[in-house]
TIZA-557264 format. One line per 2 residues: their letters; for each residue x negated, z, y negated of N, C-alpha, C, O. Coordinates in Angstrom, 1 decimal, padded with zeros to 4 digits. Atoms other than C-alpha are relative to their C-alpha. Layout:
<atoms>
a	X Z Y X Z Y X Z Y X Z Y | ...
</atoms>
This chain:
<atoms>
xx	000.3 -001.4 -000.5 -060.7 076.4 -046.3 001.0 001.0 -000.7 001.4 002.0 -000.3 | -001.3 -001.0 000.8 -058.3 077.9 -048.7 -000.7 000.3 -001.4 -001.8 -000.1 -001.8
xx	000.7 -000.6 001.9 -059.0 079.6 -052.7 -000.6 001.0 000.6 -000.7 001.1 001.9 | 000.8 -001.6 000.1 -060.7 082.9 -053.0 001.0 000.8 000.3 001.0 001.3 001.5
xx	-000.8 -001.6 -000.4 -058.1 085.6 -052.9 000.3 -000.7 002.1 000.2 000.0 003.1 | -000.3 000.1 -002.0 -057.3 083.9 -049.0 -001.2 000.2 000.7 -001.3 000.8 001.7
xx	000.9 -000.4 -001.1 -060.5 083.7 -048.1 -000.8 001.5 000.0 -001.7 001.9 000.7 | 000.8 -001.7 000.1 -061.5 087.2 -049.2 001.2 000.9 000.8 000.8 002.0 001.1
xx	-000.5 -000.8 -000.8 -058.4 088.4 -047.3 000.0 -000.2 001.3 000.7 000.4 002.2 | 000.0 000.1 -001.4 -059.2 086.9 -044.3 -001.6 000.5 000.8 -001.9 000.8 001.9
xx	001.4 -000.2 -000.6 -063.0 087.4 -044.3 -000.9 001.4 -000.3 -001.7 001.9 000.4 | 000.2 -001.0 000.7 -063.7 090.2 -046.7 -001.0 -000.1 -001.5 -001.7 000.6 -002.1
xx	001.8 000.7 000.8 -065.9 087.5 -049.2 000.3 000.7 -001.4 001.3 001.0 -001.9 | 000.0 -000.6 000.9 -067.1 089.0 -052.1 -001.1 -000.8 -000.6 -001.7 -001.6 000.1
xx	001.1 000.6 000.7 -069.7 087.6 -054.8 -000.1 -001.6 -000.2 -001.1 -002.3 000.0 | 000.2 001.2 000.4 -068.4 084.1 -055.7 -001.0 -000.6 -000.9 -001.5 000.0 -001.8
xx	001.3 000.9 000.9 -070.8 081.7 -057.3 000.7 -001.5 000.1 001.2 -002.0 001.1 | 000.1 001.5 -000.5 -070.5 078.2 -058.2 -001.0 -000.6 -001.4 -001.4 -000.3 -002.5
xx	001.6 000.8 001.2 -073.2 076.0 -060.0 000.2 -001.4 000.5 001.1 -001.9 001.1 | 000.1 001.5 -000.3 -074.5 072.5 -059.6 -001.2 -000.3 000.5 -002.2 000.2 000.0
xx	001.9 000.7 -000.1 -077.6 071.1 -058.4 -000.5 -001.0 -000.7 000.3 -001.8 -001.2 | 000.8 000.6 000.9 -079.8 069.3 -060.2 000.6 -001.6 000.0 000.4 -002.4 -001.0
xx	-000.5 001.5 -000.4 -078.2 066.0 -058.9 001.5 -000.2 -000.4 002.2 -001.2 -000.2 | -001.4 000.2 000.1 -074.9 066.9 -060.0 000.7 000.3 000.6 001.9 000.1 000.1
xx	-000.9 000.1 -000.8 -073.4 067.8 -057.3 000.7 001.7 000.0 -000.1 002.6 -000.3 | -000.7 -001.1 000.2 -070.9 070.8 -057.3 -000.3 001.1 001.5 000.1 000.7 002.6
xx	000.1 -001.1 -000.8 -071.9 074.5 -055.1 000.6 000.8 -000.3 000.9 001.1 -001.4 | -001.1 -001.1 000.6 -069.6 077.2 -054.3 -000.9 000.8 001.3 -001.4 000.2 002.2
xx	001.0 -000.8 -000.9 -071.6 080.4 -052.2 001.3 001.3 -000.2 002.2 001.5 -001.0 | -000.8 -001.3 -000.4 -069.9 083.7 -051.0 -000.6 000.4 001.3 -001.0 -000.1 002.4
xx	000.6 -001.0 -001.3 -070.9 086.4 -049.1 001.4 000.9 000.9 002.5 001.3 000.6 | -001.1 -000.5 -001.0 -068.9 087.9 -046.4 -000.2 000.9 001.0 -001.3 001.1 001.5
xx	000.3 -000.5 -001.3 -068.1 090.2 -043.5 000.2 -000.1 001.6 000.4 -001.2 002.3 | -000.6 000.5 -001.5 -067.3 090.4 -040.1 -000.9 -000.6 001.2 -000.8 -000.2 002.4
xx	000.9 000.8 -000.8 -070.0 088.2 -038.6 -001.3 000.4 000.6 -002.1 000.2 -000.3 | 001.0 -000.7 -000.2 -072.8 089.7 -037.0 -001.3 -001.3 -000.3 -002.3 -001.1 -000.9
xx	001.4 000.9 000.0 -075.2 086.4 -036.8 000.4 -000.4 -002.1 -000.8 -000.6 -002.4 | -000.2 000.6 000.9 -074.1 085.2 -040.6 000.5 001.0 -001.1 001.3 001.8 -000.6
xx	-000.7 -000.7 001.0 -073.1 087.0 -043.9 000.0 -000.5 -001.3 000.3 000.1 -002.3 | -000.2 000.8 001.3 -073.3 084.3 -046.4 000.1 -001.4 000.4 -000.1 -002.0 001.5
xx	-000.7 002.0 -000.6 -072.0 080.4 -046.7 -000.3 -000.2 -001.8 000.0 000.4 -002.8 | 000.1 001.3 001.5 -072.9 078.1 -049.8 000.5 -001.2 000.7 000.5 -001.4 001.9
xx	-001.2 001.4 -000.3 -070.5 074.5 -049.9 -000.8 -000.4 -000.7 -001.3 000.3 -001.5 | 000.2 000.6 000.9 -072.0 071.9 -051.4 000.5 -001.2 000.3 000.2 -001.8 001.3
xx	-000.7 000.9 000.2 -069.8 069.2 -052.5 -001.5 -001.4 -000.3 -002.5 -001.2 -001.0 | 001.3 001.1 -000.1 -072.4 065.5 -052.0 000.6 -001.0 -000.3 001.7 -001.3 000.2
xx	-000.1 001.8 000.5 -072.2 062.0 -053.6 000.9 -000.4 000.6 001.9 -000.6 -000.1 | -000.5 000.5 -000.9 -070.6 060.9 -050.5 001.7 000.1 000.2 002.5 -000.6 000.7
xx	-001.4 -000.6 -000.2 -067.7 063.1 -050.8 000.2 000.4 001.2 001.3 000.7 001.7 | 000.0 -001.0 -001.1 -068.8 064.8 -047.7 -000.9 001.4 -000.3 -001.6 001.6 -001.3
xx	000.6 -002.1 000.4 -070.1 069.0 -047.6 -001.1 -000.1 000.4 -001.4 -001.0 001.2 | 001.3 -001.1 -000.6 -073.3 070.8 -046.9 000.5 001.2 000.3 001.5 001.4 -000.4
xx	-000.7 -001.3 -000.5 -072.3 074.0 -045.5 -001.7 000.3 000.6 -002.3 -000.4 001.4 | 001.1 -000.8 -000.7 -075.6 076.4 -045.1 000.8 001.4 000.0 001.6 001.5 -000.9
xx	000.0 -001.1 -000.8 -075.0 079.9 -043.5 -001.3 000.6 000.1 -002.3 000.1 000.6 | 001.4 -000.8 -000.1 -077.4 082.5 -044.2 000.4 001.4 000.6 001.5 001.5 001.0
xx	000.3 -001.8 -000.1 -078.1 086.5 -043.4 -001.2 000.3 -000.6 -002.4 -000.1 -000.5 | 001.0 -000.6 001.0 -079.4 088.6 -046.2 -000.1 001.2 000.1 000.6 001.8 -000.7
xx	000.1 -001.6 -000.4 -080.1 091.9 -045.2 -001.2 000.7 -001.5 -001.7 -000.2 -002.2 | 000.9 -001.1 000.6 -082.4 094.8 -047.5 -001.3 -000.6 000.5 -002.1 -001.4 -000.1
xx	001.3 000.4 -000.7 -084.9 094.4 -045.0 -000.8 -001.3 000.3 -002.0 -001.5 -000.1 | 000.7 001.4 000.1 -085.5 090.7 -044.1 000.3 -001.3 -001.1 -000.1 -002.5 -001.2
xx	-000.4 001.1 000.9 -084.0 089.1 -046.8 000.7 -000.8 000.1 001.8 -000.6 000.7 | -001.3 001.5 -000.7 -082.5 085.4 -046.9 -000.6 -000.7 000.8 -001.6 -001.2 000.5
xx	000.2 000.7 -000.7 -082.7 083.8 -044.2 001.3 -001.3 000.3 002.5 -001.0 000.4 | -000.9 000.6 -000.3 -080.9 080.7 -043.4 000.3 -000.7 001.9 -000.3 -001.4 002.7
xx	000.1 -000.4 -001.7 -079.8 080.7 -039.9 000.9 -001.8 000.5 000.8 -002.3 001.6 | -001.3 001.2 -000.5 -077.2 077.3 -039.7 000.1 -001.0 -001.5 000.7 -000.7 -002.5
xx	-000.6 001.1 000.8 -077.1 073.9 -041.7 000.5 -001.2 000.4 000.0 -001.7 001.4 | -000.9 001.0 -000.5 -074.6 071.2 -041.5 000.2 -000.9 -000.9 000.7 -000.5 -001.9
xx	-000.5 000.9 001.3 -074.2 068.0 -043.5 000.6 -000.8 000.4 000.8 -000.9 001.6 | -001.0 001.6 -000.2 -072.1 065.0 -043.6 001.2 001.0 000.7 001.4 000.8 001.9
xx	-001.5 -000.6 -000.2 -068.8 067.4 -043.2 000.8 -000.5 -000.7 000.6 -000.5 -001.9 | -001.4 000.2 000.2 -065.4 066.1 -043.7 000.4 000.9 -000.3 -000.2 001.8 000.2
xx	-001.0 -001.2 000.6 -062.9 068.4 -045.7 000.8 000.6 001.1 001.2 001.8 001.2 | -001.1 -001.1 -001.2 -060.7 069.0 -042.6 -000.9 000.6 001.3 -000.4 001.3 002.1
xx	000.9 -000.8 -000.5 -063.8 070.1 -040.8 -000.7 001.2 -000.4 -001.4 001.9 000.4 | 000.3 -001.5 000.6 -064.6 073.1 -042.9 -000.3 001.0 000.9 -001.4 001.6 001.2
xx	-000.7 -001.3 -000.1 -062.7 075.5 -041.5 -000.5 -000.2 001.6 -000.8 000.7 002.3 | 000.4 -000.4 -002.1 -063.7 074.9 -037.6 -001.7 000.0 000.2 -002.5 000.6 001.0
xx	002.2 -000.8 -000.4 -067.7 074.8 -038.1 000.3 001.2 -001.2 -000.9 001.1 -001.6 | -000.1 -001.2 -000.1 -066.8 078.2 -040.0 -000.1 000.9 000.6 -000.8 001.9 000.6
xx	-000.4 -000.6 -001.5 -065.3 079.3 -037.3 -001.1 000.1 001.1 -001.6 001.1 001.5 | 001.2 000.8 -000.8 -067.8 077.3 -034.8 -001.0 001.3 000.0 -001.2 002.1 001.0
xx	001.4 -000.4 000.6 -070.7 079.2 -036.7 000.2 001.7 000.2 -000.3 002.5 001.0 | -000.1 -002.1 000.1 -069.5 083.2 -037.8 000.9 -000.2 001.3 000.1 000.3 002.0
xx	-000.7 -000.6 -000.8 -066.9 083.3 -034.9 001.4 000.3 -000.9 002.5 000.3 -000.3 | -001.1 -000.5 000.8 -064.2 084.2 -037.8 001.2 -001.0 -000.1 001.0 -002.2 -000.2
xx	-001.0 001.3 000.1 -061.0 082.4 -038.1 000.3 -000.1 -001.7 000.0 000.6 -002.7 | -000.9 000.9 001.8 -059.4 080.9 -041.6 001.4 000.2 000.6 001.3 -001.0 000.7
xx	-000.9 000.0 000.2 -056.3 081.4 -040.9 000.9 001.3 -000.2 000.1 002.2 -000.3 | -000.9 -000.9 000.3 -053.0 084.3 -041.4 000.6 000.4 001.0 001.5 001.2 000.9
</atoms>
């Protein structure tokens, strides 16, 4: 999908995060704009060496909701259920 400074100039993401889960497995989350159904994405790197990709919207009012999850992602599938999901492109 690209580093941080690309994807904050393409999307507008702000509030990187990365941690682990309890299993070890490596999460990276950012929030973003542009997307009316979506304004947040967590990655989570799995055993497998395939992604989790959840898509939330966290508004004031209703909170987090998580609106889209996807597992067993390939690396060169990222970028198009991104796409797929907010409507936004990854690319320049």
């Amino acid at each position: 999908m690209g580093g941080m400074n690309r994807i904050a100039a393409m999307t507008g993401a702000k509030n990187f995060g990365f941690s682990s889960t309890e299993a070890g497995n490596v999460k990276a989350s950012f929030l973003f704009k542009g997307s009316r159904k979506v304004n947040g994405l967590e990655v989570t790197l799995e055993n497998d060496d395939t992604y989790k990709m959840t898509f939330s919207k966290t508004t004031p009012k209703a909170g987090y909701n998580v609106i889209a999850e996807t597992a067993n992602v390939h690396g060169d599938q990222l970028a198009g259920i991104f796409t797929n999901i907010t409507g936004l492109y990854l690319s320049l």
